[in-house]
N, C-alpha and C positions, 0 to 999 in steps of 0.2 A: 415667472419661472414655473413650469410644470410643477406638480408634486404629484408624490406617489399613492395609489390607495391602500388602505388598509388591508386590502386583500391582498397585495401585491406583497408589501411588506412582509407580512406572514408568509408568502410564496415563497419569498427567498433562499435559497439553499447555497453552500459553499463549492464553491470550485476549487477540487483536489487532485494534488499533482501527482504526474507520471514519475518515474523513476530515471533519471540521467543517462542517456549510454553514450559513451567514449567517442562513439562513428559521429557523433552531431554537431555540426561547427555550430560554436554559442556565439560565434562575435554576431553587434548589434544585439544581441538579448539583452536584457536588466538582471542586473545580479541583484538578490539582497538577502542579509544575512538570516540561515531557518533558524526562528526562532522554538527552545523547548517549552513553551508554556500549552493554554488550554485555548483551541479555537471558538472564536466567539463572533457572532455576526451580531450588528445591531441592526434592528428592523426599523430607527427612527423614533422606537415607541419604548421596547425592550430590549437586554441583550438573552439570547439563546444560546446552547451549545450547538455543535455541528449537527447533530441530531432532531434540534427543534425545541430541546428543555431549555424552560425557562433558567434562566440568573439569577438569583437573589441577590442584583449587586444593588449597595447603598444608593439613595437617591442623589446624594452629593455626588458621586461616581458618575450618573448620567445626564445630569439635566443639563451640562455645556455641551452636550454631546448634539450636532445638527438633528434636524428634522428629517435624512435622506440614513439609506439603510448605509453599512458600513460593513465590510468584513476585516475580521483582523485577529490579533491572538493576544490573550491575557498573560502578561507575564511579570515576572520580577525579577529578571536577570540570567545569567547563563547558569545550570543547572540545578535553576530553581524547580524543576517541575513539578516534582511532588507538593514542594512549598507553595505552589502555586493553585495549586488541587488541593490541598487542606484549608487556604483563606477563600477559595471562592467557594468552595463545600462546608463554609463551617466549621471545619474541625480543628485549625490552627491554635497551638495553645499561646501564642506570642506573635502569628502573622493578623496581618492589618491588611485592610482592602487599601489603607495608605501607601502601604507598598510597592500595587498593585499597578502597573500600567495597560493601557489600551493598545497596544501594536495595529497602526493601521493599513493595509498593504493594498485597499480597493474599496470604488462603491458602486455596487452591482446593479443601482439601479440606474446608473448613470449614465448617457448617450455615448461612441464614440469609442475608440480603443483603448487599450489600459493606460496609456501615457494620458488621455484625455480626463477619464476618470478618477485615476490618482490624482491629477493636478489639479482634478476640481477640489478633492479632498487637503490635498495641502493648501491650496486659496485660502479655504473654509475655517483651517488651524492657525492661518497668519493673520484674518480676519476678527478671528475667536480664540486665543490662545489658552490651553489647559495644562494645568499641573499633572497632570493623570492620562491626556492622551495625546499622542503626536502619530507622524506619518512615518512609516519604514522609509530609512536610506536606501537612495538605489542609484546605480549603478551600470553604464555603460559596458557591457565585455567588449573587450580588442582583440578577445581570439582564446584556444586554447590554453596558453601559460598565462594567462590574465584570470580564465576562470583559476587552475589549477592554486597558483600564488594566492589569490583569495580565501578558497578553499583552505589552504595553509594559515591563512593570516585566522581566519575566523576559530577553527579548530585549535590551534596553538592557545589560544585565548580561553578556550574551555567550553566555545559556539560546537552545536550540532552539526551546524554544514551551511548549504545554501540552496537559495530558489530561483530559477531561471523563469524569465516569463519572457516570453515572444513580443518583440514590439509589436506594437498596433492589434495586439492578438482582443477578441469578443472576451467577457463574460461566461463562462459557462457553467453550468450547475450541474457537473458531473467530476470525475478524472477525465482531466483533459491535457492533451499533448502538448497545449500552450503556455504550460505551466508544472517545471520540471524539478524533483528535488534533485541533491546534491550531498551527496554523504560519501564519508569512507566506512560508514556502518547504514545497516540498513535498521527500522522499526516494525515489530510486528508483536500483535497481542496474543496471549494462548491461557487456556481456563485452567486454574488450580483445582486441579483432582485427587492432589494428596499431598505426604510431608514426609522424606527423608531425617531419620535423627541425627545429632550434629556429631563431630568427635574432638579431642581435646579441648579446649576452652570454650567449644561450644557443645559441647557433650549435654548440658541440658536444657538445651535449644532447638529451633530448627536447624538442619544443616542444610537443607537445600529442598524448591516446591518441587512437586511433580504436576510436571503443565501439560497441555493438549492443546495440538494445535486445529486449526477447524478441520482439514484432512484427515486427522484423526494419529498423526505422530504424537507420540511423548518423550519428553526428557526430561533430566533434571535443570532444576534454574536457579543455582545458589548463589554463584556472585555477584554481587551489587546490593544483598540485601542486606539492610542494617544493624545494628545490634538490636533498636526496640523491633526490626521487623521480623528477626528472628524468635525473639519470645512473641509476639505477636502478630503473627503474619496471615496473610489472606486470606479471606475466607474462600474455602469447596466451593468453587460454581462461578468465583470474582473472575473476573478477565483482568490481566497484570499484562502491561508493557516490556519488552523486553529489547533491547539490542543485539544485532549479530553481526557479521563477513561472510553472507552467501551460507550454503547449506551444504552437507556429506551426500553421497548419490543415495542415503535411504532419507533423505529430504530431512535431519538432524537440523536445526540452526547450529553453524560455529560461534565458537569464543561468543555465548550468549551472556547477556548480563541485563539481569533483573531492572527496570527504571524505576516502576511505582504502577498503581492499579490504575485501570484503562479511564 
């Protein structure tokens, strides 16, 4: 079997999806549910962020993990995300990288199109079976109320939404058309530039950031934040995730809702 080089490995970069639009028939795509945790590629050697930062995940976390690079997403369940950003960053006062699973949805470096790749990857897990990593479920669409009913099913549950990827679709290490998100809210990050004070019971607290988004709008972004992220919240300059439903014509996010820092 081939193997990859070490330069190669370190090449790799994540293929990030387009946005879903309504006009697209999905039947024949792969549905599978988007998961909210932190993107993680493994190069075979390390894992990385979507950015290239190294991991500091335990050595028991990787050493079952194949010889071939891996992308996929660290998580701990549906609305863990922040929980999931404070055990891989360290910060958790009670999370465990135990917790912690490998979501694995592709290996990039593998010949062939995504059904061929995934399958090497699932082979690889039924081969080598891990307490800590498995292969994303996926799923055949039969059409628009197949994706739609999914969509339902996953969201009901407290799921973010879903990923459509194009059968037999390449690899690509950009945003790419062949790999589509799926939301009834969309994600988008914007920098804390200041602090609104709170009123009634949150009177000597935060009431709400004042964010900026790269265009250079601002708003306020109060709900979703916690109680401790109210007395302690963001710092000036942090980039914070947020949630919304499309934008106002002066390009506002609606009904935005704070997630956790980027």
């Amino acid at each position: 079997m081939a193997t990859v080089s070490d330069e190669k490995r370190e090449a790799i970069r994540p293929m990030l999806a387009e946005t879903y639009d309504d006009g697209l028939d999905p039947t024949g795509w792969w549905i599978s549910e988007k998961l909210d945790g932190m993107r993680a590629l493994w190069t075979g050697r390390r894992l990385l962020t979507r950015n290239g930062n190294p991991i500091e995940a335990p050595f028991w976390f990787t050493i079952d993990l194949p010889d071939e690079p891996l992308d996929g997403e660290l998580w701990v369940g549906r609305g863990g995300f922040q929980r999931t950003l404070s055990i891989v960053r360290g910060r958790a006062e009670r999370g465990r990288w135990s917790d912690v699973r490998f979501m694995v949805f592709d290996a990039p470096a593998r010949p062939g199109g995504f059904e061929q790749r995934l399958g090497w990857a699932m082979a690889w897990f039924r081969a080598n079976p891990s307490s800590h990593a498995q292969c994303v479920l996926q799923k055949r669409c039969r059409g628009r109320a197949h994706l739609e009913a999914e969509l339902e099913r996953i969201t009901s549950r407290g799921g973010e939404g879903l990923v459509l990827r194009r059968a037999g679709s390449a690899y690509e290490p950009r945003r790419a058309e062949c790999m589509l998100k799926v939301k009834r809210f969309d994600d988008a990050e914007a920098v804390v530039v200041g602090y609104e004070s709170g009123r009634g019971r949150n009177a000597e607290r935060v009431g709400a950031l004042r964010v900026r988004l790269a265009g250079g709008v601002e708003f306020r972004l109060g709900t979703g934040l916690s109680e401790r992220e109210r007395e302690a919240p963001p710092q000036i300059g942090v980039s914070v995730v947020f949630r919304h439903c499309g934008v106002t014509d002066s390009g506002v996010p609606r009904h935005a809702t704070y997630v956790g820092c980027a």
